[in-house]
N, C-alpha and C positions, 0 to 999 in steps of 0.2 A: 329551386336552384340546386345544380349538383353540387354536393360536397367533396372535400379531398377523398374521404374514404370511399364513397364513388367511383372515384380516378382510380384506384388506388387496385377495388374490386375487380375493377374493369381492364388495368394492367397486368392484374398479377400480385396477392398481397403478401408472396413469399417467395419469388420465382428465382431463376438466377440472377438478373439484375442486384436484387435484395443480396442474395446470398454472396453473391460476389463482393458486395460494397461491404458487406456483415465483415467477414473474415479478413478483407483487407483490415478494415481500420481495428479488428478485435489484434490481429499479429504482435501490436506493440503492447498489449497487455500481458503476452505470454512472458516477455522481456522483463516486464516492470519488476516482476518479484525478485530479478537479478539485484535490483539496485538496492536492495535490502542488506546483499551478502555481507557489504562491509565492514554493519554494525552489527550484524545478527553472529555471523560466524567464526567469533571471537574466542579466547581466554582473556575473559575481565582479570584475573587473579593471576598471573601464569606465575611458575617457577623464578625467581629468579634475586639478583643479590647487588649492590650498586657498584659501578663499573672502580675500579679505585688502583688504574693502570698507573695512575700518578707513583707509586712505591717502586714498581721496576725502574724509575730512574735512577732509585740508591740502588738496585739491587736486581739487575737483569735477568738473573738464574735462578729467582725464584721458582719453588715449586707453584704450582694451584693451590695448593692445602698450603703451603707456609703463608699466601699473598692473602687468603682470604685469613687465616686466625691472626694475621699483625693489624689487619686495615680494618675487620667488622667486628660490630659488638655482638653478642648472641642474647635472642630472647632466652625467657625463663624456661623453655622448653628445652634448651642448649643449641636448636637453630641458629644458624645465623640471621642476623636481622636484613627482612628484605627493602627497606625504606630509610636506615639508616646505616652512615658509616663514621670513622676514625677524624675526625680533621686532619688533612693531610701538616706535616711540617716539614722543612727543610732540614731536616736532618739525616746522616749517615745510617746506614743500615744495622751498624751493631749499635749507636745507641736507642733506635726503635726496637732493636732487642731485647737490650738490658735495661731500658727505661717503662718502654710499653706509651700505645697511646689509649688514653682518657676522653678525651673532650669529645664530643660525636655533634656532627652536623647530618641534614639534610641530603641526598647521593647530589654531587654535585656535578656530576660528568655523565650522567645516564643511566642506564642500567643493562647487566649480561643477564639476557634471558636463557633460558637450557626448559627441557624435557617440553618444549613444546608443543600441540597439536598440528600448529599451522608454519607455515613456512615465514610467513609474513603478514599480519592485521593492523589494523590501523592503534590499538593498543602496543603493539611492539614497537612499531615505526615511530610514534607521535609521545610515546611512552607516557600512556594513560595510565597511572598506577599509583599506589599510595594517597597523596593529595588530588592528584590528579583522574580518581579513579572515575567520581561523577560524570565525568566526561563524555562517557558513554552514552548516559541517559541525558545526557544532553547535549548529544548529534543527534539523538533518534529525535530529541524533543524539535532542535532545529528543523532537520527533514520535514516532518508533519506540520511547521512552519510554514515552510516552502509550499507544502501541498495546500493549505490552508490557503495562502496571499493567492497562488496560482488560479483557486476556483474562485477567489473573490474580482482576481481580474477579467480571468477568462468567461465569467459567465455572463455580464454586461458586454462584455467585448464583440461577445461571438452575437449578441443580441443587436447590435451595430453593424456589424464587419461580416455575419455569417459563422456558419458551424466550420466551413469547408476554410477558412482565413487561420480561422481560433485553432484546429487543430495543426495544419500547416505550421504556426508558428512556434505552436509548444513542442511536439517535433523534433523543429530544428534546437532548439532548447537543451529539451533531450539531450539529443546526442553532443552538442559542444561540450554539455557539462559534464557527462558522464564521463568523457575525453579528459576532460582539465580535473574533474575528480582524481585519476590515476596520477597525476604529476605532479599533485599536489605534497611541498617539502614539508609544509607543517600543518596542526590541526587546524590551525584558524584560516588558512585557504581553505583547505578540508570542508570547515562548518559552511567558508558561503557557498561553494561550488556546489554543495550537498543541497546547500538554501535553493539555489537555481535549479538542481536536478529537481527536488519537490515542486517548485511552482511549474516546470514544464510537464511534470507526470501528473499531477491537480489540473491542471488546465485539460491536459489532454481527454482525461479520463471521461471528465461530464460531459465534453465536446462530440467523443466519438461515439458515444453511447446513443446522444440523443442525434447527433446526425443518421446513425444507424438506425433507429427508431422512427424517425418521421418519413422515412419510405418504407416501412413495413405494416399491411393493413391489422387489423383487428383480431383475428383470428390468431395470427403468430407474433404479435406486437410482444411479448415476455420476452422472444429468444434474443431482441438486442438486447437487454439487460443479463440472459442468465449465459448466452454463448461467450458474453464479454469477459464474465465472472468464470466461465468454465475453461476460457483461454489460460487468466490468469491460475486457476487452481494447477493446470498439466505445468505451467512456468515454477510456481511452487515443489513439484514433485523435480522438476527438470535443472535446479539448482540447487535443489540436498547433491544430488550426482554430482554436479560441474565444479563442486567448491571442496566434497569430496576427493578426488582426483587434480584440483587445482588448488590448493591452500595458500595462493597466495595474492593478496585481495588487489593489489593492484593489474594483476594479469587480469584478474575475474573481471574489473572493471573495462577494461580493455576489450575484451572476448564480448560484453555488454553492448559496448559499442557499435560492434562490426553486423549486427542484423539492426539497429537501429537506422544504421547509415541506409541502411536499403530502403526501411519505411521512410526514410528523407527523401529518397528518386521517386518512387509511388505513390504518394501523399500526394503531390500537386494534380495527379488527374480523377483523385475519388473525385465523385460528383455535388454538388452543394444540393442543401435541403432543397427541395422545389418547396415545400411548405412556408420556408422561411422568404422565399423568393418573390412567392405570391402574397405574403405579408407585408413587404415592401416596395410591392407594386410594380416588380419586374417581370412582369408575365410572361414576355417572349422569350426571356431566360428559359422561365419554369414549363414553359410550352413544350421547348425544344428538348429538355430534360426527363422529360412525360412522354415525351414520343419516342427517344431513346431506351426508354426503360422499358418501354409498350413492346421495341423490337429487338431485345436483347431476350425477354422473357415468350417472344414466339407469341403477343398477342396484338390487338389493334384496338388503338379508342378513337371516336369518333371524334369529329371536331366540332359536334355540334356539344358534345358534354365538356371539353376542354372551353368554348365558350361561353357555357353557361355557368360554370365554375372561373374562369380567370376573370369574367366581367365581378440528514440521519443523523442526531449528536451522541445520545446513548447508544446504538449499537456499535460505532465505531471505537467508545473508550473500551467496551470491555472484549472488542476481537481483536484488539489491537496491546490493551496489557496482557491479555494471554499471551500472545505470539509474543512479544517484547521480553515474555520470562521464560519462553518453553526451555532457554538451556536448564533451570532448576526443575524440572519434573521431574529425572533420574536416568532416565536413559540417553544415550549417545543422539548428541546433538540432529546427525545427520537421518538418523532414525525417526526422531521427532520430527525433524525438516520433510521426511516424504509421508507421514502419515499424516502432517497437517492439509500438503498437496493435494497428497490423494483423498482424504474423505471431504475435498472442497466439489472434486467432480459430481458423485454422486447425488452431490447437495442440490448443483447447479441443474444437471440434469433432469433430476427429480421437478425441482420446481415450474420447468418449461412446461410437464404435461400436468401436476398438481394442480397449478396458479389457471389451469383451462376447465379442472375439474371440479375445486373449491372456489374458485375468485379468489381476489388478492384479500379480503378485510381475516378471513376467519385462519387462512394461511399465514397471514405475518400474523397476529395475535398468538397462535400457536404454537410458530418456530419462536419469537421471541421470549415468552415466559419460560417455553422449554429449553431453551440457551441459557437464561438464565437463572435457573432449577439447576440444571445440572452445573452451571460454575457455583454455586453457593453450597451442592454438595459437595465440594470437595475438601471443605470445612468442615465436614462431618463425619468421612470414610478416613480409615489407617493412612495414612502421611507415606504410603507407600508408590513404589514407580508406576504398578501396574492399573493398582486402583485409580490412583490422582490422574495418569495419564490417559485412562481409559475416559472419565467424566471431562477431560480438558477437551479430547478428540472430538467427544460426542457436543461439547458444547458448542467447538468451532462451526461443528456439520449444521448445526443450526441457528447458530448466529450470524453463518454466510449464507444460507439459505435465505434469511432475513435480510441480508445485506440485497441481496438479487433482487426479491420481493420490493422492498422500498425502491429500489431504481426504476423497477417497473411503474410503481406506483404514480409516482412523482409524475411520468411524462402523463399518467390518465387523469391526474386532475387540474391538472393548468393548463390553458387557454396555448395555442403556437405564438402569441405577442408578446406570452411572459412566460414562457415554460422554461428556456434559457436561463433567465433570470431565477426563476422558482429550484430552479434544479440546484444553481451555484450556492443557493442561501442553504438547499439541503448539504449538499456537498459542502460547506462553509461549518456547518454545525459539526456533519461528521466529521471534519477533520479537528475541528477543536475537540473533538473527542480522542480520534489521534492523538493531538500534541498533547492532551490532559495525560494519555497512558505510561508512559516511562516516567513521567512526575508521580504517577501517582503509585507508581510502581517501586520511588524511594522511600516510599512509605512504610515501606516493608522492616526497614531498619528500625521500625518504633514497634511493630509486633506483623508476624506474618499475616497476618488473616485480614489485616485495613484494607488492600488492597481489593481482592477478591469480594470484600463484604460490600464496600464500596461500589463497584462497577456494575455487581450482581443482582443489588437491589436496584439500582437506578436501570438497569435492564424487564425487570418486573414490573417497575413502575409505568416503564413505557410501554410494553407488551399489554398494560391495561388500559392506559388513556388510547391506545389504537382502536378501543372500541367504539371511539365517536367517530371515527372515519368512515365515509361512503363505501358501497362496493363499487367500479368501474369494469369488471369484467365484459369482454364483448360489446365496450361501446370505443364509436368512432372519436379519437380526439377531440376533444373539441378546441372548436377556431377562435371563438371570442371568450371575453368575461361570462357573458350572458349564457351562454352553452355551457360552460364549468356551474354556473351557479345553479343551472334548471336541471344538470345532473346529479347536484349536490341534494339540492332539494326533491327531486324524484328518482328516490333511488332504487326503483323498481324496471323504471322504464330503459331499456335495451334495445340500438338498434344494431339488427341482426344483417 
């Protein structure tokens, strides 16, 4: 009996059909790394001293330099204090002269910020600072949240409903949130609207990969996981730029929006798995979608084969505390932001012809221990920008290159009944990896090096248990239990 990879041979297993469906649904991965800007492109610390306009009531003419030596206390450094101020009193302006005020409270009116980067961040606006400073690392930790719940619904969902449903809805998701992100008055809309963006980019992610993947045959089956991954690397370099020239995070969010809104009109005609079609018994669906694809790629199948056929948890905590700390490496933010970008291309690229050359088992064993080699060196070289940054680059290029790797992987050894399923539990792992990294990134405050030592080793540790893993190179998906298990068990046998 013919198999899908049959059909697949016989249509075309990389033609334009593929390629077309590929790029539609990789476009909103280019976007994704936008949705990062708000927490990433920050000053946690900025300049600044608490708002204490309450004294121009005694005294309108005040200078700047007289309003601030009545109303703030100064650190031991002779600073002024940026977290605390004067309690205000109703009193005249010449006895705050000749009396002076004492008592110091909390800023209780805000804070003026000065010498800032940005124009506007979600720490200026929501005024994340002093008490408030954790805050930070826990939007990121929210976010990863959101991505988290989103693959834990979307991957059952889609297993019900369809790949072409699952992504459709995250999507629309998407873009609402991203929308109501910008308009948000205080942090705690802020956190859930963040929470909603997360579970719509989670869901999406494992949705369009593997819809991508299950019309693509054997021979090119990598390039939906590493073109997905090579979308998002060009988005990474393509908002160091936007946030550069735009510094002010609510536009950014905005600007986010307006290519989403487009994969909103396009999304409803990508085409649904036929794999999944024909595992639920919709044949004529999957018939009519196999003859579609047959004549978009310029080729023909016969109907006598269409009737014999129709009858990651550690890699993600430590690429994700990296990035979550690159503003401390030493050099300008934005700098950092495109040489993360750009050494993700290379990575991606690289792996599409590698992963044809080595197989996936000896390839991810390699990039992962080497990822995690060189973040553990960084514990060891001078605490300098060029060295530290050098080994962070190098470690991302192959921690994303792993990242690629395991995606591929995932869809070659689960069965199309539970590959869905199988992929959201990996995708569930990596994102508590996610949500583990800015937690464990406040670690930092108890000695620099917890962090890093942390993430580093539990990266080595998995780079080595990946050696119990099968090869799957150059074999056809498999359909059932039974197929994943007889490839598990003969892992020699290849059909070609």
């Amino acid at each position: 009996m013919a198999d899908f990879g049959e059909i697949l041979r016989n249509i075309g297993e990389f033609g334009l059909f593929q390629q077309l469906t590929l790029i539609a649904l990789c476009f909103t991965n280019l976007i994704q790394p936008f949705i990062f800007a708000s927490f990433l492109f920050i000053q946690s610390d900025p300049e600044r001293h608490c708002n204490t306009d309450w004294i121009l009531q005694a005294d309108s003419n005040l200078t700047t330099d007289e309003q601030l030596n009545l109303t703030l206390p100064r650190e031991e450094d002779g600073t002024f204090s940026r977290c605390q101020m004067f309690l205000p009193v109703n009193w005249d302006i010449g006895a705050i002269r000749e009396y002076g005020l004492n008592e110091t409270t909390r800023c209780r009116d805000g804070w003026v910020y000065y010498d800032t980067l940005y124009d506007a961040t979600i720490v200026t606006d929501f005024d994340l600072v002093c008490d408030q400073a954790n805050m930070v690392q826990v939007t990121q930790a929210v976010f990863m949240s959101g991505i988290l719940v989103g693959s834990i619904i979307f991957g059952p969902f889609a297993e019900s409903f369809g790949r072409k449903r699952a992504t459709q809805i995250t999507t629309v998701l998407l873009f609402i949130f991203t929308v109501t992100t910008a308009l948000c008055p205080n942090v705690y809309l802020y956190l859930a609207s963040m929470f909603m963006v997360g579970i719509g980019g989670g869901g999406y992610r494992i949705n369009s990969i593997i819809l991508a993947t299950e019309w693509i045959g054997p021979s090119k089956r990598s390039w939906g996981a590493c073109v997905a991954q090579l979308f998002g690397a060009v988005g990474q370099c393509v908002v160091a730029g936007m946030i550069y020239f735009i510094r002010d995070w609510r536009l950014a969010q905005l600007i986010t929006a307006a290519p989403i809104a487009v994969v909103v009109i396009y999304i409803w005609f990508i085409p649904e798995s036929a794999r999944w079609l024909l595992s639920r018994g919709r044949t004529e669906e999957a018939k009519q979608l196999i003859v579609k694809a047959a004549a978009i790629n310029k080729r023909t199948v016969s109907d006598s084969l269409l009737n014999n056929k129709l009858v990651e948890f550690s890699l993600n905590l430590s690429i994700f505390c990296v990035y979550f700390n690159m503003g401390s490496f030493g050099y300008s933010i934005f700098v950092t932001q495109l040489l993360f970008g750009a050494i993700e291309i290379p990575a991606h690229i690289l792996c599409m012809w590698l992963l044809e050359v080595f197989g996936r088992k000896i390839l991810f064993v390699a990039t992962l221990l080497s990822g995690g080699l060189s973040c553990i060196l960084v514990l060891a070289v001078p605490q300098e920008a060029i060295a530290v940054t050098s080994l962070v680059v190098a470690a991302r290029f192959f921690l994303l290159s792993s990242a690629s790797i395991c995606t591929v992987y995932i869809q070659e050894l689960f069965p199309t009944s539970v590959r869905q399923t199988a992929t959201a539990l990996g995708a569930i792992s990596a994102r508590v990896g996610g949500l583990l990294a800015p937690l464990l990134n406040i670690l930092a405050v108890y000695h620099w090096v917890i962090p890093t030592t942390v993430f580093s080793s539990v990266t080595l540790v998995s780079g080595a248990l990946c050696l119990l893993l099968p090869e799957t190179r150059s074999k056809d998906l498999p359909e059932s239990a039974d197929e994943a298990e007889n490839s598990c068990s003969n892992p020699k046998s290849t059909k070609l």
